[in-house]
ZANUMAR-716873 format. One record per residue (C-alpha): residue number from 1; x, y, z; chain. Coordinates in Angstrom, 3 decimals. Each point is the difference from the previous one (the first is absolute). Last residue first. Layout:
BEGIN
{NUM {X Y Z} "A"} ...
This chain:
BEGIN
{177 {-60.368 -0.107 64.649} "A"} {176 {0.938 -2.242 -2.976} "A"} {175 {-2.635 0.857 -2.646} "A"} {174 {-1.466 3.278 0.702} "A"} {173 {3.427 1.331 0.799} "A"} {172 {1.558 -0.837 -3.389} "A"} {171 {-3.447 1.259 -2.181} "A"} {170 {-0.240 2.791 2.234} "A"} {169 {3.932 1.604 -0.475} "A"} {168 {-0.049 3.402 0.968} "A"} {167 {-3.223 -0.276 1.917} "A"} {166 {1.342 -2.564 1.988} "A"} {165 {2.945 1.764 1.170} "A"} {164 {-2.442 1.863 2.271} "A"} {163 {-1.177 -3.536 1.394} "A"} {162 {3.338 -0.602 0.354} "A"} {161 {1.355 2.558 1.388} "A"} {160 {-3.032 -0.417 2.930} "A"} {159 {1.321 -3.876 0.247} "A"} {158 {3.456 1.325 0.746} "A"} {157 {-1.106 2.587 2.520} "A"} {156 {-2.122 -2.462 1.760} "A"} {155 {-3.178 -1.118 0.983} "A"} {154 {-2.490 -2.094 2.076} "A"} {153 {1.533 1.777 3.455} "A"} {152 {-1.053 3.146 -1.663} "A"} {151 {2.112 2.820 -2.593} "A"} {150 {-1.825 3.233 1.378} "A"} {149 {3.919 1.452 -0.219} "A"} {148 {-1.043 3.216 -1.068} "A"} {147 {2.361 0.106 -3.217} "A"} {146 {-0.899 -3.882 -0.467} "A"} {145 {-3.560 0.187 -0.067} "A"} {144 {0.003 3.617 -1.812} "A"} {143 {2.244 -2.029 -2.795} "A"} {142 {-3.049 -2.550 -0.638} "A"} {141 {-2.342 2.864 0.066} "A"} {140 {2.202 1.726 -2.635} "A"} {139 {-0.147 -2.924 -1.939} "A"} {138 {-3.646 -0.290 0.675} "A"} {137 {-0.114 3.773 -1.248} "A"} {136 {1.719 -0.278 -3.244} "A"} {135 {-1.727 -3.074 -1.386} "A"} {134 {-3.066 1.608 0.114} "A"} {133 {-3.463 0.463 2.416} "A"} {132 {-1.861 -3.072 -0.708} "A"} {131 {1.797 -1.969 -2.676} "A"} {130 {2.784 0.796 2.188} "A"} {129 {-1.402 -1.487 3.234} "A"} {128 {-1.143 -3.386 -1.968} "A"} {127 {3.981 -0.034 -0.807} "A"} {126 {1.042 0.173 4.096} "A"} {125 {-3.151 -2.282 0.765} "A"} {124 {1.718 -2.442 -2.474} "A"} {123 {3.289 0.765 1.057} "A"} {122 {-0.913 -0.851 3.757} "A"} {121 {-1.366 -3.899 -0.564} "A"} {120 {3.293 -0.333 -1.901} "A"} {119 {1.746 1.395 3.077} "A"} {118 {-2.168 -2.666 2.124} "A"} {117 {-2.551 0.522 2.773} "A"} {116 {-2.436 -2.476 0.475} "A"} {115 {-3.413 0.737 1.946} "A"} {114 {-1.789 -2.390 1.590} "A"} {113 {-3.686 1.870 0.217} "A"} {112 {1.350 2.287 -2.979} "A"} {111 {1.472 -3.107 -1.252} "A"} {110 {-3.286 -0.902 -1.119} "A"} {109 {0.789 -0.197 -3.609} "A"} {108 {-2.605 0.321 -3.274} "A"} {107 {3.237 1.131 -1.594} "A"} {106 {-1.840 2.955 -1.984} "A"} {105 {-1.802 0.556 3.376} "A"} {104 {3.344 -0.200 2.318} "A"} {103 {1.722 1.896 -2.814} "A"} {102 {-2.126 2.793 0.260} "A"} {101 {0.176 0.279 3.777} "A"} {100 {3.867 0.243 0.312} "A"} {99 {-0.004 2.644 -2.568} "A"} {98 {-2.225 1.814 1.769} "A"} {97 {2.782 -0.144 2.571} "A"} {96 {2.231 1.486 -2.177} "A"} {95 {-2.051 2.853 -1.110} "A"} {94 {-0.918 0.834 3.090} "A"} {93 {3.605 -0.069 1.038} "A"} {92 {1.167 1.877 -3.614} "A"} {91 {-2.930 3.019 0.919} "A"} {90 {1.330 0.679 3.369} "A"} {89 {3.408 -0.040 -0.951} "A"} {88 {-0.847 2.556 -2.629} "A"} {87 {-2.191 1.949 2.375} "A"} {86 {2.631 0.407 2.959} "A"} {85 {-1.531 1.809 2.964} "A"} {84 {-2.483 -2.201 0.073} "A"} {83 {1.860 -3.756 0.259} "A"} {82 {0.157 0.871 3.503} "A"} {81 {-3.959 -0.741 0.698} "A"} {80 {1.738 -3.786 -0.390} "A"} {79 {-1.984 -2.011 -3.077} "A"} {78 {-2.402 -2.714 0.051} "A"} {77 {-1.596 -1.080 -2.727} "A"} {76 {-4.051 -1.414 0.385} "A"} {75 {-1.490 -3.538 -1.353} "A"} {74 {-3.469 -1.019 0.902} "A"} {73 {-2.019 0.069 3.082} "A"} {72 {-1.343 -3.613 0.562} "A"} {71 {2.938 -1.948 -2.078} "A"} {70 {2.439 2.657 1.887} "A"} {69 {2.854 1.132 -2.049} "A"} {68 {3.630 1.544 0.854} "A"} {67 {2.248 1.756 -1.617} "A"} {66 {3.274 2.107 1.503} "A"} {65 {1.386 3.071 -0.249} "A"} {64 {2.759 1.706 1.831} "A"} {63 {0.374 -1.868 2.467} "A"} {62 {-0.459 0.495 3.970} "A"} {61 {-3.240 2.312 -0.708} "A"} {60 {0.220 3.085 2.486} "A"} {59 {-3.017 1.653 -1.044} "A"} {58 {-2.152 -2.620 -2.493} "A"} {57 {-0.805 1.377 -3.677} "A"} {56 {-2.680 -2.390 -1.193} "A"} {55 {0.096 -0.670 -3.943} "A"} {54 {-3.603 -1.788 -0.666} "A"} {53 {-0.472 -2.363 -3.074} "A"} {52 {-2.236 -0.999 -2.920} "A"} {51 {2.421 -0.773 -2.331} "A"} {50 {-1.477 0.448 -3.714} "A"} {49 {3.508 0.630 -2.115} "A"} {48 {-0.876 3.080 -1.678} "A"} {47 {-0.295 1.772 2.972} "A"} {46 {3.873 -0.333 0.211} "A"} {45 {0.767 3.740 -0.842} "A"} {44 {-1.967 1.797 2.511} "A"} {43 {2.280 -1.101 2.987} "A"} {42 {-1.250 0.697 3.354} "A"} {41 {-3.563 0.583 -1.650} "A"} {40 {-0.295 -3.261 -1.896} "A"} {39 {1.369 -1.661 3.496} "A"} {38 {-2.738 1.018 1.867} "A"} {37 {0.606 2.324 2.609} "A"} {36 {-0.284 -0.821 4.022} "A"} {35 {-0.280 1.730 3.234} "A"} {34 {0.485 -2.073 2.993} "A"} {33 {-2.309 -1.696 2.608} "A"} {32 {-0.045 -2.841 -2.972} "A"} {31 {3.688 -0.509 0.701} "A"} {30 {-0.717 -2.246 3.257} "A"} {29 {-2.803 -2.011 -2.026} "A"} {28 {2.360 -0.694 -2.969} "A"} {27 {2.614 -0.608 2.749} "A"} {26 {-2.458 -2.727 1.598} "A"} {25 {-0.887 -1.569 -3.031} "A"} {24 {3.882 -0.547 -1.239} "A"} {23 {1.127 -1.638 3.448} "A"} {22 {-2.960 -2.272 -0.395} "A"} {21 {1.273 -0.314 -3.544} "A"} {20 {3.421 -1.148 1.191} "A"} {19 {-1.371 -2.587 2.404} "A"} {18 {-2.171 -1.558 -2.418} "A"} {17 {3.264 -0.151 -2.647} "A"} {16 {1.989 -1.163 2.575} "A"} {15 {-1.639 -3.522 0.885} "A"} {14 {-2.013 -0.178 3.328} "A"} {13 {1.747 -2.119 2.347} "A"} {12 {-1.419 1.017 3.003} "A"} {11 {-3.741 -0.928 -0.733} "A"} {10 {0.426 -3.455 -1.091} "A"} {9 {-0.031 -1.793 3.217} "A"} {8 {-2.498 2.547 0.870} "A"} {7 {-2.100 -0.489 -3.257} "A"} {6 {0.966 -4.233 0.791} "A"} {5 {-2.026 -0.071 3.079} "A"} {4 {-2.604 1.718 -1.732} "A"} {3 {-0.291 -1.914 -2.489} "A"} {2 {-0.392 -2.954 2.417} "A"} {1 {2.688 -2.527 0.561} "A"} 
């Protein structure tokens, strides 16, 4: 068999991860046509922490943020154009999801191209959050999700309790969440 032969053997069954950052390169070009801050400007209080990332707003979003990254074009956070009319919330997603993208580079993980979503996974990003912008506003982030019922397919209103729970009692939550 040639190697050619066996590239279009091969060529269907692709594994995930290549599929998933094709998917990833082609949004990063699709939100390119739209404005863009850097994070350090979205949020003034985590330029401390050296990410070099965009926060695109995106009109009619289907969540309410969401991270992706692009090996070519970097990583960017992607929140709903709703998320304006509510600065608090607005400041716990991005913090949130920056969460998300410091623990993939302290974790040296590449679940952002297969991600894995766990409540323990969430706490962390919840407790990165309130270094960020306080204790006080992820909680009330965390209540915001429930009050508004943006709880997604991923979640529930027993895992968001929990994750506010969890910064009652870290040390307990940390351990068996």
């Amino acid at each position: 068999i040639s190697i050619i032969a066996l590239w279009f053997i091969t060529l269907p069954f692709e594994p995930i991860w290549v599929h998933r950052m094709r998917y990833y390169e082609k949004r990063m070009h699709e939100y390119a046509l739209i404005p863009s801050v850097p994070l350090s400007d979205e949020l003034p209080e985590i330029k401390g922490f050296g990410f070099n990332v965009r926060v695109f707003t995106v009109p009619n979003f289907p969540k309410i943020g969401e991270v992706i990254v692009s090996p070519l074009k970097g990583k960017a956070i992607i929140i709903s154009n709703l998320l304006l009319a509510t600065p608090d919330f607005k400041d716990f997603v991005v913090a949130h999801e920056a969460g998300h993208i410091f623990l993939m580079l302290n974790k040296k993980m590449i679940s952002l191209l297969w991600p894995s979503r766990n409540t323990l996974t969430e706490i962390e990003c919840d407790h990165f959050a309130a270094k960020v912008i306080g204790r006080v506003k992820v909680i009330s982030g965390l209540e915001t999700l429930i009050a508004m019922q943006l709880i997604d397919h991923y979640s529930s209103i027993e895992e968001i309790n929990m994750r506010i729970m969890a910064f009652y009692m870290p040390t307990l939550f940390r351990q068996y969440a």
